[in-house]
C-alpha positions in Angstrom: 88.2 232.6 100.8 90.3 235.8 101.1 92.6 236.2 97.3 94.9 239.0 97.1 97.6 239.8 94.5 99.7 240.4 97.7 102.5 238.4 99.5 101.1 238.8 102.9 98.0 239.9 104.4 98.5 243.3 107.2 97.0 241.9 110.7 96.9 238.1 109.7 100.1 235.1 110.3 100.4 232.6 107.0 100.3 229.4 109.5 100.2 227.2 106.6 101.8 227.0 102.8 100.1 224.1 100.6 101.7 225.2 97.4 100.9 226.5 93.8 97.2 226.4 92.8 95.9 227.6 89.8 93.2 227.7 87.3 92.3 228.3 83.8 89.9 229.0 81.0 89.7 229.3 77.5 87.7 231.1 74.7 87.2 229.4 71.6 87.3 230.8 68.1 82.8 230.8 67.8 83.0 233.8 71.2 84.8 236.2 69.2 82.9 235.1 65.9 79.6 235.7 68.0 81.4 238.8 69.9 82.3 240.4 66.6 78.9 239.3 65.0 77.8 242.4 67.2 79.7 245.0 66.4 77.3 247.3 66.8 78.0 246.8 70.2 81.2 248.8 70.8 81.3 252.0 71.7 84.3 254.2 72.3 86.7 251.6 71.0 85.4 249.1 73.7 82.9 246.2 73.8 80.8 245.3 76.6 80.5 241.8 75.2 83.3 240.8 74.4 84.7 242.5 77.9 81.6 240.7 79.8 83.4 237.5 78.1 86.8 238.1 79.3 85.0 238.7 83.3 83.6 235.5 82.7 86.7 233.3 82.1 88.6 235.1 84.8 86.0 234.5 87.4 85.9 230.7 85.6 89.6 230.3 86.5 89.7 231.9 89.7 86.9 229.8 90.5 88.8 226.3 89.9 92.1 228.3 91.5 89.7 228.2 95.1 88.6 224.7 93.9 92.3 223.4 94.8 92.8 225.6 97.7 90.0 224.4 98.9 90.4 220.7 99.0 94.2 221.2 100.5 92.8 222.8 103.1 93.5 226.7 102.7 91.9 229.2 103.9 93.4 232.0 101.1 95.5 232.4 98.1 98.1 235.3 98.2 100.6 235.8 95.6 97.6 236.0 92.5 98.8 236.5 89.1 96.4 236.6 86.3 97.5 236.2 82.3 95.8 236.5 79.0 97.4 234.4 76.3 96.2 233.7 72.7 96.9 230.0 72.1 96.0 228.3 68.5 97.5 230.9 66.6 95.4 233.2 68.2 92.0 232.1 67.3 91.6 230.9 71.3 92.2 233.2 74.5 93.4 231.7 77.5 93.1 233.1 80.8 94.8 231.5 83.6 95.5 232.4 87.5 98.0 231.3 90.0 98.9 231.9 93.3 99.9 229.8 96.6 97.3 228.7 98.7 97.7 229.6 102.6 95.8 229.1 105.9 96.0 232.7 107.8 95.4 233.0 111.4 
């Protein structure tokens, strides 16, 4: 399945528009505990942990955006827009993605 953050695709016709799909995922409070746990881990003000996390639920959510595509029949999602939130007064980070799900020709 073709995802771009674009509005159209160069070469390609949108034949079909099935709507808003989307997708999310959350880290709970025990990832940064753990994350932090390591420390020792981040170098240069960054940490490959707690990064690799953060991967992790964006692929998890773009995942379950295709999910829904998927089962209306698209062949892409254009239009992707991917946010980081805290939620629970910030002890939980939520990463969600959107977009509209398209058949191109």
């Amino acid at each position: 399945m073709l995802l771009t953050t674009t509005n159209t695709v160069e070469g390609k016709k949108i034949s079909k528009y099935y709507g808003l799909v989307s997708g999310e995922a959350i880290l709970g409070a025990n990832i940064f505990k753990d994350l932090f746990a390591g420390i020792r881990d981040i170098v240069g003000g960054r940490s490959a942990a707690y990064e690799e996390e953060l991967r992790r639920a964006k692929e998890i959510a773009l995942e379950e955006m295709q999910q829904q595509a998927r089962s209306k029949g698209a062949n892409a999602i254009i239009g992707i827009d991917l946010d980081y939130e805290t939620v629970g007064n910030g002890t939980m980070l939520m990463v969600s993605a959107s977009g509209t799900a398209v058949t191109l020709e």
